[in-house]
Structures are given as structure tokens and as C-alpha cells.
FIBAKE-689536 format. One line per field, with one value per residue: residue in three letters; x, z, y of N, C-alpha, C in turn. Coordinates in steps of 0.001 Angstrom, whole numbers. Atoms other than C-alpha are relative to their C-alpha. Layout:
% FIBAKE-689536
logu <- (ala_...)
n.u <- (X_...)
n.w <- (Z_...)
n.v <- (Y_...)
ca.u <- (X_...)
ca.w <- (Z_...)
ca.v <- (Y_...)
c.u <- (X_...)
c.w <- (Z_...)
c.v <- (Y_...)
END
This chain:
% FIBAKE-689536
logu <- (unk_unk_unk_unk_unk_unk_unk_unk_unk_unk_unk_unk_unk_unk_unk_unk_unk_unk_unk_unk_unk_unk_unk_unk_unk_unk_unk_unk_unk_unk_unk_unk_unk_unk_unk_unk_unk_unk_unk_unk_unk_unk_unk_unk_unk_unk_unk_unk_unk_unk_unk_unk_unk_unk_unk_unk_unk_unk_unk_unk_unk_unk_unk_unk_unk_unk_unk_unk_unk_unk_unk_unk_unk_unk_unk_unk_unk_unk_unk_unk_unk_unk_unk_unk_unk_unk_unk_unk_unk_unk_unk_unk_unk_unk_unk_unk_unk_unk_unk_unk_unk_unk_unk_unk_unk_unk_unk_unk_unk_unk)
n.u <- (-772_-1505_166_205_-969_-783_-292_-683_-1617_-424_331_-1165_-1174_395_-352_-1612_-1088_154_-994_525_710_-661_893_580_902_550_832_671_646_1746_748_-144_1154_1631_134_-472_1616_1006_-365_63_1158_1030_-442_499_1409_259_-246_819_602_-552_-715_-2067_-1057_-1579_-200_480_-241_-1384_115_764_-965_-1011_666_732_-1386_-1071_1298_92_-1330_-637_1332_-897_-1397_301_195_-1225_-1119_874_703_1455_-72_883_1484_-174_-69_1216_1317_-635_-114_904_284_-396_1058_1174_-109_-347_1021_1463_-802_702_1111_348_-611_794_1076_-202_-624_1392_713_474)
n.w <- (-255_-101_1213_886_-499_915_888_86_235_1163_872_-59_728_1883_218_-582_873_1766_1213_1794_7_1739_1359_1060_-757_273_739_-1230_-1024_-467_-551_-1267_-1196_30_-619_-1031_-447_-136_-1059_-1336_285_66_-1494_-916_35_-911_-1398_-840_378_-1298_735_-48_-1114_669_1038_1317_832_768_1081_1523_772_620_1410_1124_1191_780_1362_1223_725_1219_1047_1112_457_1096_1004_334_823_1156_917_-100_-1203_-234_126_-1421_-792_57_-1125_-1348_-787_-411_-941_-1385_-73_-257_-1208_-1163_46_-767_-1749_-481_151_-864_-875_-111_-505_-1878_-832_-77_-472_1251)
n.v <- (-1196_383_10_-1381_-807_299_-1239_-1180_88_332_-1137_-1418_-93_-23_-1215_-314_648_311_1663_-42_894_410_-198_1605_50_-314_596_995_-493_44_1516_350_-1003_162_1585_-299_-484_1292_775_-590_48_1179_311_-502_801_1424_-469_83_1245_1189_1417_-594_1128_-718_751_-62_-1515_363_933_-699_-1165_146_736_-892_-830_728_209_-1559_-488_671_178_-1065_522_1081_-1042_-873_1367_544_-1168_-514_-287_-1200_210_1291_-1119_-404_1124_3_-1427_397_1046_-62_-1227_464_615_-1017_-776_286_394_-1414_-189_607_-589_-1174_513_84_-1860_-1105_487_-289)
ca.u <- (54737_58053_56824_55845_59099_60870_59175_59651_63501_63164_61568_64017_66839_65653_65376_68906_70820_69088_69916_70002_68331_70728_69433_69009_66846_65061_62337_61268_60899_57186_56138_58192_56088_52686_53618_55008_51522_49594_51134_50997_47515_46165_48350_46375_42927_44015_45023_41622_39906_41726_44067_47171_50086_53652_54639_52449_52941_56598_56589_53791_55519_58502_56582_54724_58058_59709_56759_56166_59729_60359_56769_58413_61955_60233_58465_61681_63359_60497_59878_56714_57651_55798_52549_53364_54078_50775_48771_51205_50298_46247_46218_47826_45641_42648_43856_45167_41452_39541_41954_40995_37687_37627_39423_37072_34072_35614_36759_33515_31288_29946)
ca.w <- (-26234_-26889_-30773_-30959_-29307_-32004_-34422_-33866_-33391_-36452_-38465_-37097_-37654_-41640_-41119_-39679_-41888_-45208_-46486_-50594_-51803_-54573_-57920_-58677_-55633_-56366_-58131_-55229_-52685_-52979_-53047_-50465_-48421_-49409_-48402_-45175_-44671_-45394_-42735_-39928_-41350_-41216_-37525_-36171_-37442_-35775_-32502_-32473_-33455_-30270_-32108_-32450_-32103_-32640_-34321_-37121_-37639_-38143_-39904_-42636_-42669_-43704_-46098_-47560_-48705_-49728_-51930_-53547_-54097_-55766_-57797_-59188_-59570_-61642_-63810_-64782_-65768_-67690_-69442_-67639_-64613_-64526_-65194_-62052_-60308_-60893_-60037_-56824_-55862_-56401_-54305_-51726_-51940_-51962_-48628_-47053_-47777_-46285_-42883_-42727_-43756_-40843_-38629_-39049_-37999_-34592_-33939_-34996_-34174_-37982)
ca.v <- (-8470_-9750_-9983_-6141_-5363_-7543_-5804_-2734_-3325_-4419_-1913_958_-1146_-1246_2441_3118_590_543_-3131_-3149_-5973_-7501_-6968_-10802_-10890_-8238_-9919_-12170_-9613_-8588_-12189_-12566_-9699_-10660_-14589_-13098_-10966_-14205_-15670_-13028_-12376_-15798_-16138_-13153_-14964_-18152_-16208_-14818_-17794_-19666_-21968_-20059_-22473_-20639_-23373_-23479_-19818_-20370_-23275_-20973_-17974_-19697_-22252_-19400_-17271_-20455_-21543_-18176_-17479_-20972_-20818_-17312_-18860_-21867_-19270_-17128_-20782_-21266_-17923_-17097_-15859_-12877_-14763_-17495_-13892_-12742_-15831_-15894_-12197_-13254_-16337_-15040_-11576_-13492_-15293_-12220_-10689_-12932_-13873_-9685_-10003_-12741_-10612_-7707_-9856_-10826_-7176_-5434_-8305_-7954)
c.u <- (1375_224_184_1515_981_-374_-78_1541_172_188_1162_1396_216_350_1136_901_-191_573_-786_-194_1158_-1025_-530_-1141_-1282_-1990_-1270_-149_-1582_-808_509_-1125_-1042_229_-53_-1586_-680_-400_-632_-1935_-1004_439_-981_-1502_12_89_-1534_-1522_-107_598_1047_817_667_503_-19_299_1061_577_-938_17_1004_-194_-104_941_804_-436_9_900_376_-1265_755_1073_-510_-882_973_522_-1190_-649_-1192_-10_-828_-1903_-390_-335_-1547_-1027_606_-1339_-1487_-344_-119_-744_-1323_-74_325_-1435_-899_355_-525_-1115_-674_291_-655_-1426_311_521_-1329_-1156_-1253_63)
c.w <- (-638_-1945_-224_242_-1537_-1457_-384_-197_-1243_-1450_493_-66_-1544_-80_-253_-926_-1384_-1000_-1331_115_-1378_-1110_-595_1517_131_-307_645_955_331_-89_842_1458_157_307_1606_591_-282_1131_1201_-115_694_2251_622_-518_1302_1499_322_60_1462_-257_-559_592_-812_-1102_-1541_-380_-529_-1158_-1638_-217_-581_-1291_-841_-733_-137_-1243_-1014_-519_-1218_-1312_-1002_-653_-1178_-1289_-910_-588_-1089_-1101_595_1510_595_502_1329_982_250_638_1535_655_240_775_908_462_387_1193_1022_296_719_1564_397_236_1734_1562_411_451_1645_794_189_102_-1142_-419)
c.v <- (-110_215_1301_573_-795_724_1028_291_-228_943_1597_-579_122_1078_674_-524_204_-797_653_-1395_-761_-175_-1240_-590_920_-696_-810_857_179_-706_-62_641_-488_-1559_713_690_-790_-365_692_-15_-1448_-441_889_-232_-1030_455_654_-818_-864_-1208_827_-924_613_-616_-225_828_282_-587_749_452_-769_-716_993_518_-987_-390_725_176_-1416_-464_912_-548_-1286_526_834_-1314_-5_1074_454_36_1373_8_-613_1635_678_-765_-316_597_-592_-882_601_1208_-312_-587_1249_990_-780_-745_1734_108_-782_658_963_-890_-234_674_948_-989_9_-832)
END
């Protein structure tokens, strides 16, 4: 409970304030997202799996958008940041599809 209430607060303070993203950050945001939906993703597998520990979920949201962001950031030093960006976005697409895919089996019993 305490989660949905956080984020909701969260999402209408986004609304209300409308942070800008600095332009040299830019770049890293929508890896940042799609790490961040890994995470919750793969957390609300393990929660209905029966092995949800807070912990971990913390600890792999925060891994995940530190990872992604410095996979991108070591791409951009290296000229080929776009490409790193790309094989990011698929990893983590391919993980966020099948924590759903897993998710939709122990919802619809499919």
C-alpha cells in the first residue's frame, strides 16, 4: 500500500512541477526507464512467484539504471553509443517481456 501511495505522490508531483531533464542527461533517460521497468517488472514476478525480498528489488532497480546508464555512457566515449543503446533497450525488452509473459501466466492461469 504504502508503495501505490508513493507512487502516485509521485506521478502528480511530476505533473505539478514539471522537472527538465538537463540536456546532457537527456540521453540516459529512456534506459534509465526501461532498466527501472525491468526491475519493478521482474519485482512483481518475484512477488508473485513468493520470493519477493525488498531488498533485492532495491538493490536491482538501482543496479539496473546504473548499469544501463554507464553501458550508454561507455558507448558515447567510445563513438558507438547509440549501438550499446540499442543492445541496452533489447536486453532489457526481452527481460521485461518475459517477467510479463510470466506474470500473465500466474494471473490468467495460462
Amino acid at each position: 500500500m504504502i508503495a501505490a501511495v508513493g507512487l502516485l505522490l509521485g506521478l502528480l508531483a511530476g505533473l505539478i512541477l514539471e522537472p527538465d531533464v538537463p540536456a546532457s542527461l537527456q540521453p540516459y533517460l529512456p534506459i534509465a526507464v526501461v532498466a527501472a521497468l525491468d526491475a519493478v517488472f521482474g519485482g512483481l514476478r518475484a512477488y508473485l512467484d513468493g520470493i519477493f525480498d525488498d531488498k533485492v528489488f532495491v538493490v536491482s532497480f538501482v543496479s539496473n539504471v546504473v548499469i544501463a546508464a554507464a553501458i550508454v555512457f561507455l558507448g558515447d566515449q567510445l563513438g558507438v553509443g547509440a549501438q550499446l543503446q540499442t543492445g541496452v533497450i533489447v536486453v532489457l525488452g526481452i527481460r521485461i517481456f518475459s517477467n510479463v509473459a510470466a506474470i500473465r501466466r500466474h494471473v490468467f492461469h495460462a
